[in-house]
N, C-alpha and C positions, 0 to 999 in steps of 0.2 A: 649684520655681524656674521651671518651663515655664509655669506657669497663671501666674503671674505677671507673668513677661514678656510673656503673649498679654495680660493684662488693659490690664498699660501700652501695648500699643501701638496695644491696641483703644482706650484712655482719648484716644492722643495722635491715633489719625485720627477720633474725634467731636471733639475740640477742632480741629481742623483743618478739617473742616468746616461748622463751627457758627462759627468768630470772627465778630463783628464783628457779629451777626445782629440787629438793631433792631424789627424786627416782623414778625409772621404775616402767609401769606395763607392761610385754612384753606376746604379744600372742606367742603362739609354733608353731605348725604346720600355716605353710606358712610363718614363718617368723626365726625361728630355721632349721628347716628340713621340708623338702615334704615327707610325709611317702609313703608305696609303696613296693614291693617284698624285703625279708630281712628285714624289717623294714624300709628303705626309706634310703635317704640321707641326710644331714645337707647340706644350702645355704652357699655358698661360704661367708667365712669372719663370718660367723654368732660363730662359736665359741670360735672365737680370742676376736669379740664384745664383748659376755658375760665376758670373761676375766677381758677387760679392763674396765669393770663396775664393775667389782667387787672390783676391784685394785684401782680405783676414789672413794672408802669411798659412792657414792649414793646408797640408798637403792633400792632393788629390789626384785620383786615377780614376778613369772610367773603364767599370768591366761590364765588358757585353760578350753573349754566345752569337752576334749578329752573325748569319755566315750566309748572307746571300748579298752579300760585297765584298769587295777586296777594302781593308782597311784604307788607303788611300780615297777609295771612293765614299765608303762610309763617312769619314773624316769631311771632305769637298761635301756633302749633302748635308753634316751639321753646319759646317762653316755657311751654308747658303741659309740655312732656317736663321742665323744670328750667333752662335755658340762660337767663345774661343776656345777650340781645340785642336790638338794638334796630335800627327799617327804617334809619334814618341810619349802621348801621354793614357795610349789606350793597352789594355787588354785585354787578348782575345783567345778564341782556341785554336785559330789556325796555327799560326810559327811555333805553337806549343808542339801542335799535332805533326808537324814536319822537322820537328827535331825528334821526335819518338818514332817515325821512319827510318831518318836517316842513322838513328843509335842502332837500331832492329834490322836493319837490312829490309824494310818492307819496300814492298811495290804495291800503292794500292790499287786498286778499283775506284774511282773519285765517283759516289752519290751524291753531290753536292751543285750548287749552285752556279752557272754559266758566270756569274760578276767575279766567284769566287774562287774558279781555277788559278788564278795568277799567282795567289798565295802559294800552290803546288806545282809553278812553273821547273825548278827543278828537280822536283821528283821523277823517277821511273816509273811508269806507269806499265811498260810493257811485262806479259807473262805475271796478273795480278796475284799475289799470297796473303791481301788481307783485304778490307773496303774501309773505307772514309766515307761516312754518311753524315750530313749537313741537313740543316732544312733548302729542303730544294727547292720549293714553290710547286710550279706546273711541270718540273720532270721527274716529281714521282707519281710516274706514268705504272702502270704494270710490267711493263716493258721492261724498265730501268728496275726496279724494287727486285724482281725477277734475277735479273743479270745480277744484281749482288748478290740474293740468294746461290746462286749455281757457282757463282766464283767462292761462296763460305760454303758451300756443301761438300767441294771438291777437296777440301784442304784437311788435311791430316790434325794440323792443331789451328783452327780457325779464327782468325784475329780480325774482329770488330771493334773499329772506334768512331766513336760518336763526338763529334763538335756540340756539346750540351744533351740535354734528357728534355727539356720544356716539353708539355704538353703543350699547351697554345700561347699566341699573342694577342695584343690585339693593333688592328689599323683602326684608320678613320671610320672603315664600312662596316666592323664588328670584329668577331673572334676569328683568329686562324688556325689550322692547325701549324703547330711546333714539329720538330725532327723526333719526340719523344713518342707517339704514338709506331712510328715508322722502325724505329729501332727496336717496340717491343715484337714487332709481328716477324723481326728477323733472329730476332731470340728465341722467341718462339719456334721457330721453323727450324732450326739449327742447333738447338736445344746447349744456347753457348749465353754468354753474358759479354757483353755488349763492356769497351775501357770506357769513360767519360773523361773526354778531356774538355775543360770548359765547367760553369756551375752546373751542378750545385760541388765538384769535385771538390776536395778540400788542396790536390796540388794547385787549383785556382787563385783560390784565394791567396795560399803562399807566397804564391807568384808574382803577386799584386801586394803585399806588405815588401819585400824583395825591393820591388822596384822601386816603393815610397821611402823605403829605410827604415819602418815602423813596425812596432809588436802587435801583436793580436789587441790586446789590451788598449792602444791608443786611439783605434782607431774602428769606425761606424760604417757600415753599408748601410745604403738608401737605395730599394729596391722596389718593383709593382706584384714581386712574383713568392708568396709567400715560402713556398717552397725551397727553387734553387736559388731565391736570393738569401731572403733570409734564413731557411733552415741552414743550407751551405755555409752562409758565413757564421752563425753561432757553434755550426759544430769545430771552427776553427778556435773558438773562444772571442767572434769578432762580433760587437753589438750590433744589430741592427734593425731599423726602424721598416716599415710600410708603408708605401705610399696610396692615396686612393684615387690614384689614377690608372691609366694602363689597364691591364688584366684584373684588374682589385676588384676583387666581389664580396660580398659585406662578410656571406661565409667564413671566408677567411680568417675572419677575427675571432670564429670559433675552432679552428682548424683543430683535431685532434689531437697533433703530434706537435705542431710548430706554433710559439707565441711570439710575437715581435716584442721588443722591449719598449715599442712605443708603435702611434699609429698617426699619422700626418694626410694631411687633405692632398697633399701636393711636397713638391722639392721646397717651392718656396718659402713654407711653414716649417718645414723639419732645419731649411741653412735660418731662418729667423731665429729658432730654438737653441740650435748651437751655437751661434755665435752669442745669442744669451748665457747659455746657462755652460755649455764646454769648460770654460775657464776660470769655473768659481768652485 
């Protein structure tokens, strides 16, 4: 009678949190695939998940701060792991970050990833007035970190923006560092604060209700990243779950500032859930 009663009430707080749920926003890496040699591998169940959300009529959009591909190629590397997805149903912070150039008259300085210039194929990059930092992998060299600094030092009113805040990810072979630790040491240095275009920003998230046609209210992130996934998307008023995959370290579940409204082994557990409990 005990297992019981814990089942129903377990039944009646995932319907509780779940009503009303109209469409995904799902993080990629840690929660899709762990990238990693080859391009990484896709989590177990995670491409059958997308499937069957596709096939339930809920709308969905994949946000990711990926910024060491051009969405194109990002896209071609899920489509090879099994995923149906397409660039029209992602996003991301680059075309955010180069419509806020081209509104601003910047030119920037590009810290970012050699896959990920193409997204910035029109910009001016000559005679730089602000930097663009991305997670770059192996060209945050001193070298390069350097040369943003001297191009933000030189500047009268010094304009940093950053493609996401992540402190790390993870691949196959463990933890990375994220573009977040790299933006604090240019803060630091320049004693400026750094725009976030990308999560945990709250213009992010918008961006992505926007494109679904949905209200805060309708609609669920499923995220690895306690932080800029789900603190971001609650400050927006948008619920969002955890997954224990990716970056997810048990800590988490005690975070100080940030509590997910639910906590799931995987994607494939949390689209189980929803398509259970969403619509009752």
């Amino acid at each position: 009678m005990r297992a019981m009663a814990a089942a129903a009430a377990t039944a009646a707080a995932w319907a509780q949190r779940l009503a009303g749920v109209r469409g995904l926003l799902l993080d990629v890496s840690g929660v899709l695939y762990d990238g990693g040699d080859g391009g990484g591998t896709a989590i177990p169940g995670s491409v059958e998940a997308v499937a069957r959300i596709k096939q339930s009529g809920l709308k969905l959009r994949f946000c990711t701060n990926e910024s060491q591909k051009s969405r194109d190629k990002f896209v071609g590397l899920l489509q090879r792991l099994g995923f149906d997805i397409s660039v029209n149903e992602i996003t991301s912070p680059a075309p955010a970050a180069c419509q806020i150039l081209k509104e601003r008259g910047l030119r920037p300085y590009l810290l970012v990833h050699d896959d990920v210039l193409p997204e910035f194929n029109e910009m001016d990059t000559s005679n730089p007035n602000c930097v663009v930092i991305a997670d770059s992998g192996d060209s945050f060299s001193y070298q390069n970190v350097n040369k943003a600094f001297r191009v933000l030092v030189s500047l009268e009113n010094p304009v940093l923006i950053s493609l996401g805040e992540g402190r790390y990810y993870k691949e196959s072979d463990g933890l990375m560092l994220d573009v977040g630790p790299y933006v604090k040491a240019l803060e630091y240095a320049c004693d400026i604060r750094a725009e976030v275009v990308g999560k945990p920003a709250p213009e992010f998230f918008q961006a992505a209700l926007r494109e679904m046609g949905l209200e805060a209210h309708e609609t669920i992130m499923i995220g690895d990243d306690i932080v800029s996934d789900v603190g971001g998307a609650q400050r927006c008023g948008i619920r969002a779950l955890q997954v224990r995959t990716g970056k997810f370290r048990p800590c988490d579940e005690h975070h100080p500032e940030v509590k997910a409204d639910g906590y799931v082994n995987d994607l494939a557990e949390a689209v189980d859930l929803i398509l259970q409990y969403a619509n009752k």
